[in-house]
C-alpha positions in Angstrom: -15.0 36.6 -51.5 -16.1 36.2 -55.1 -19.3 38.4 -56.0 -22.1 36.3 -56.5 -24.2 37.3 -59.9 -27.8 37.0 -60.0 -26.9 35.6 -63.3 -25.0 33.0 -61.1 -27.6 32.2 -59.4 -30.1 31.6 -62.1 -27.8 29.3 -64.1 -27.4 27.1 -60.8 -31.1 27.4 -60.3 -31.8 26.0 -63.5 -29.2 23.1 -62.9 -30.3 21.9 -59.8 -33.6 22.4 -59.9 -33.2 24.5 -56.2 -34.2 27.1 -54.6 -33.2 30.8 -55.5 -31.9 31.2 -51.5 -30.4 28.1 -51.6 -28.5 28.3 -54.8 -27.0 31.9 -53.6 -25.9 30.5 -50.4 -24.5 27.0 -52.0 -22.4 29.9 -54.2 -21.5 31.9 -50.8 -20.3 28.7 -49.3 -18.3 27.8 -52.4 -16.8 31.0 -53.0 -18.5 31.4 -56.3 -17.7 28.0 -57.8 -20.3 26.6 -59.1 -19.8 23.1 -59.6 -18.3 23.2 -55.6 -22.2 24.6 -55.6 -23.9 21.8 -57.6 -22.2 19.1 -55.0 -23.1 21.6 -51.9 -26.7 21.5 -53.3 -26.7 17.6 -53.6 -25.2 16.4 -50.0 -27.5 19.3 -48.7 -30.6 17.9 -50.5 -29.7 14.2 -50.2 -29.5 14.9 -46.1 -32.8 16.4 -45.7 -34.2 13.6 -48.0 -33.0 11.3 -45.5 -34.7 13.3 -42.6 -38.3 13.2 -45.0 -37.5 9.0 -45.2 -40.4 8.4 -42.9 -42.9 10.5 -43.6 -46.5 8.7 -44.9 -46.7 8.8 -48.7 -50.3 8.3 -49.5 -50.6 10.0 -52.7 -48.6 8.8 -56.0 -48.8 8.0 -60.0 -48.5 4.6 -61.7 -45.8 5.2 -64.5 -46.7 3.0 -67.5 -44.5 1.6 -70.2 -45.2 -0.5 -73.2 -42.8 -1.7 -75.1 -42.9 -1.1 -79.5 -43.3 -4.6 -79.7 -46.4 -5.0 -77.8 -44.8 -8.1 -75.8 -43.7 -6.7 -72.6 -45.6 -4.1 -70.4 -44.2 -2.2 -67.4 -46.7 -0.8 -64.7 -44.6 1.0 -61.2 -46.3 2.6 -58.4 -43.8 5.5 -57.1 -45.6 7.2 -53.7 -45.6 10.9 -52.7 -47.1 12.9 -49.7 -49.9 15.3 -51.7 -51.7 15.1 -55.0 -50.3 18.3 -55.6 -46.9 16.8 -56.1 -48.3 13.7 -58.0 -49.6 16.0 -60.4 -46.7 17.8 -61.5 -45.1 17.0 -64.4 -41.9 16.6 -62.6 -43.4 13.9 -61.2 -45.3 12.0 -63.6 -42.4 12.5 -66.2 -40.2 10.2 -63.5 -42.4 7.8 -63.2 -43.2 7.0 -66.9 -39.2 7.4 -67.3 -38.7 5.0 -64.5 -41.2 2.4 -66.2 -38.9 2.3 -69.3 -36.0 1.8 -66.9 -37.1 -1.1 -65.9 -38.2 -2.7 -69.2 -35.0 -2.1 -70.1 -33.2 -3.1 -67.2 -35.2 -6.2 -65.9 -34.7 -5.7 -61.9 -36.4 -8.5 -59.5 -36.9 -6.0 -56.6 -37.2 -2.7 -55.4 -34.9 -2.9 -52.9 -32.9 -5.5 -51.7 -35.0 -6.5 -48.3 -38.0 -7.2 -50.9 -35.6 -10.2 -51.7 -36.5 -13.9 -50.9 -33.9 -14.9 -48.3 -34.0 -18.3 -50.3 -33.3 -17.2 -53.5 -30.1 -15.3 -52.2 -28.8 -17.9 -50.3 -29.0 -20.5 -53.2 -27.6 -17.4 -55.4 -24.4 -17.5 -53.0 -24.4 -21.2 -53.0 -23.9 -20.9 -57.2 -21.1 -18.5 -56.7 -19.4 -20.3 -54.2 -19.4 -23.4 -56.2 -18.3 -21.4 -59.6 -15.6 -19.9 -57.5 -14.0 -23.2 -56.0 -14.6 -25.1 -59.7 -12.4 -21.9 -61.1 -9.9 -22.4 -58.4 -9.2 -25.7 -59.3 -7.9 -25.1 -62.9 -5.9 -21.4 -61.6 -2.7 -20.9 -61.9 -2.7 -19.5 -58.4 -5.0 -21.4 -56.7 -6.6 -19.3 -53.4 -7.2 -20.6 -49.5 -10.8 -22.1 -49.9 -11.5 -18.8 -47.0 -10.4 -16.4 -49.1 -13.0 -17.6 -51.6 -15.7 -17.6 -49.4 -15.2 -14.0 -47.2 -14.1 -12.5 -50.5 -14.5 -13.6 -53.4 -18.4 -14.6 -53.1 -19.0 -12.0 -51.5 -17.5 -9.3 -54.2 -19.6 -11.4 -56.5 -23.2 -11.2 -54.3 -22.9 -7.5 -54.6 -22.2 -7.2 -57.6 -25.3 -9.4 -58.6 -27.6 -7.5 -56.1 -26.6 -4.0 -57.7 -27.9 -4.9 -61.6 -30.9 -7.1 -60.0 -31.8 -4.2 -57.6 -33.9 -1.3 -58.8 -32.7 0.8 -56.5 -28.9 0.0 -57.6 -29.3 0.1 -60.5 -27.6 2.6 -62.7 -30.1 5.2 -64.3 -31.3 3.7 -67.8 -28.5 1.4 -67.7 -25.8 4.2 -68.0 -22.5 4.2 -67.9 -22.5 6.8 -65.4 -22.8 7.3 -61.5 -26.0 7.9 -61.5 -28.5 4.7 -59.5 -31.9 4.8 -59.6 -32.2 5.8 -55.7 -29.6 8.8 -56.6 -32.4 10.0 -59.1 -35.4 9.4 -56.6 -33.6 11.4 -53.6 -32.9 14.1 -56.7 -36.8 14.3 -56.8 -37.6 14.4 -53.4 -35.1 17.3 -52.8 -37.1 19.0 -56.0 -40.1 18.3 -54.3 -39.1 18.8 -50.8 -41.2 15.6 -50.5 -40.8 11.9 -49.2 -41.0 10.0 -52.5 -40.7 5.8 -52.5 -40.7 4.0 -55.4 -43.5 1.2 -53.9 -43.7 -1.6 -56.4 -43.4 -2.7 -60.0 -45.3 -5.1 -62.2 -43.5 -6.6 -65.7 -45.8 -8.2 -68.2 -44.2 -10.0 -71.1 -46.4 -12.4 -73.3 -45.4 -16.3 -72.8 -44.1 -16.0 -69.4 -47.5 -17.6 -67.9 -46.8 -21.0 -70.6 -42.9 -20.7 -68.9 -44.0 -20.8 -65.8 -46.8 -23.5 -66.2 -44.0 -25.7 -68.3 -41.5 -25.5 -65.4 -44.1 -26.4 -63.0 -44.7 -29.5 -65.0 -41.3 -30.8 -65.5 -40.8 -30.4 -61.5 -43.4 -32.9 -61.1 
């Protein structure tokens, strides 16, 4: 068994962002490896965040974004159990970060039940008609089922993950990292339920936009 440092333990400490106990038993378990450690910490902390799901969150801070431009404004409410959390700069630092996310990103929902039913189901209805228009001119055409219990679907998902807050990758990175990994990250930090409640964008002209296309439908 490898001997476990309190040197060891401080570096992983400051990594994840876990507890001292924690860390020296992630680095029992793992024999001293410490990125075997960092991923013990994670499934550990993403489990009990699951178990703190439905706890009330009455407490929160409205992150706030506006853009250099002065055009578009971003205003999210992410939710918490105490004030005591909601204070923290932990905390607020998310929520401000998360703000820019998502002037920068452009989700429709939170999560994808916020979805109108209506909206996806004429969303599906584009792809499937995109898919069968591409078939025609392939050079190997598919079975029209194979379009519409693969294909489509492939291409739903895909849409739903960059339209999705939740799904979305963090910042619009490259990397593994969604927006829901980082809020499960800070509710393990926490050791609180946190839910990202609701979003408002603000971008000047979109009122005339709206008011135009109402006109033209009638």
């Amino acid at each position: 068994m490898a001997n476990i440092t309190a040197q060891m333990v401080k570096e992983l400490r400051e990594s994840s962002g876990a507890g001292m106990m924690d860390c020296k038993k992630a680095l029992v378990e793992c024999d001293g490896d410490a990125k075997k450690a960092a991923e013990y910490l994670q499934i550990k902390g993403l489990a009990k965040a699951a178990k703190r799901g439905g706890r009330r969150t009455a407490e929160g801070f409205i992150g706030t974004y506006r853009h250099h431009d002065g055009k578009t404004a971003i205003l999210v409410e992410v939710n918490c159990e105490t004030d005591f959390v909601a204070r923290t700069d932990g905390f607020r630092d998310f929520c401000q970060e998360l703000a820019i996310h998502i002037c920068g990103c452009s989700p429709l929902v939170v999560r994808r039940e916020d979805l109108d039913p209506e909206v996806l189901a004429n969303q599906k209805r584009i792809f499937l008609e995109q898919a069968l228009e591409e078939n025609k001119t392939a050079k190997s055409p598919k079975p029209e089922n194979i379009i519409e219990e693969r294909i489509v679907p492939g291409r739903v998902e895909k849409w739903l993950s960059e339209i999705t807050l939740l799904d979305q990758k963090w910042m619009g990175d490259n990397n593994e990292v969604t927006v829901e990994q980082k809020r499960a990250e800070l509710s393990s930090k926490t050791g609180e339920n946190i839910r990202i409640n609701r979003f408002v964008r603000i971008a000047v002209g979109e009122g005339a936009k709206a008011e135009e296309a109402e006109e033209a439908a009638e």
